[in-house]
C-alpha positions in Angstrom: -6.4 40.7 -31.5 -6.9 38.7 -28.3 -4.7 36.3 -26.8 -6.8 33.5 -25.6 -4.2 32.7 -23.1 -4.8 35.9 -21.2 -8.4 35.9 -21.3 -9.9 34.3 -18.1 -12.1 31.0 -18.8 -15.7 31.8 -17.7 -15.7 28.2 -16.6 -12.6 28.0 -14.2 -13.6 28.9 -10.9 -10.3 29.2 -9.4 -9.4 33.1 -9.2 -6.4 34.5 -11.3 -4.5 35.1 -7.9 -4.1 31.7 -7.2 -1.0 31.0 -9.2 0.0 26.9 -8.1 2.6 26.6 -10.8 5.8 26.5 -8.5 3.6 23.7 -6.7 4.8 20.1 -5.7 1.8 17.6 -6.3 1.9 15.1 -3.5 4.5 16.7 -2.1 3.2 15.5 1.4 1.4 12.5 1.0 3.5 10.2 2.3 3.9 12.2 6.1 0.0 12.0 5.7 -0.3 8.4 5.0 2.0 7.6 8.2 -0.2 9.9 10.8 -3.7 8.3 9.2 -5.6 4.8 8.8 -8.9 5.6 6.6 -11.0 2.9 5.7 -13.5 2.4 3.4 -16.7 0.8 4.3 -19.0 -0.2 0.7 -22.0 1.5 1.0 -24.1 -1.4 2.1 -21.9 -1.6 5.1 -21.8 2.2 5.6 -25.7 2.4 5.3 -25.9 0.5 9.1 -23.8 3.5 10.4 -24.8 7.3 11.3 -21.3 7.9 12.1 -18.2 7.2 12.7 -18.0 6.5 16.0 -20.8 4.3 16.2 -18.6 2.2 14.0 -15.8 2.3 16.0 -18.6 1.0 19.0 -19.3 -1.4 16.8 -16.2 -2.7 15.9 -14.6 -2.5 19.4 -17.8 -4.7 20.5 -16.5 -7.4 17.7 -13.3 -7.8 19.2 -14.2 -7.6 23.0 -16.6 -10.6 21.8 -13.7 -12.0 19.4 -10.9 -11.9 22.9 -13.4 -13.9 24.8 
């Protein structure tokens, strides 16, 4: 008899070495969120862009114009 438990799933891709069960989830997020400022642009927005600094060229144009 077979224990189901033991028997890798066909479908999981992560390999049987990878044991994450003494793992903290999110244990860092905070620190992260303090060293980083992401922002989303919707995709209408983010169409207009082929990177990411042209939008930062962009936006620093804006508020050069905005100062004056």
């Amino acid at each position: 008899m077979s224990d189901s438990s033991t028997k890798p799933d066909q479908d999981d891709e992560m390999l049987p070495e990878y044991d994450l069960t003494g793992g903290v989830r999110g244990k860092y997020v905070e620190r992260y969120r303090e060293g980083t400022n992401v922002v989303l642009l919707d995709p209408d927005v983010a169409a207009n862009f082929p990177t990411s600094e042209a939008v930062n060229e962009a936006l620093r144009r804006l508020v050069e114009q905005a100062g004056r």
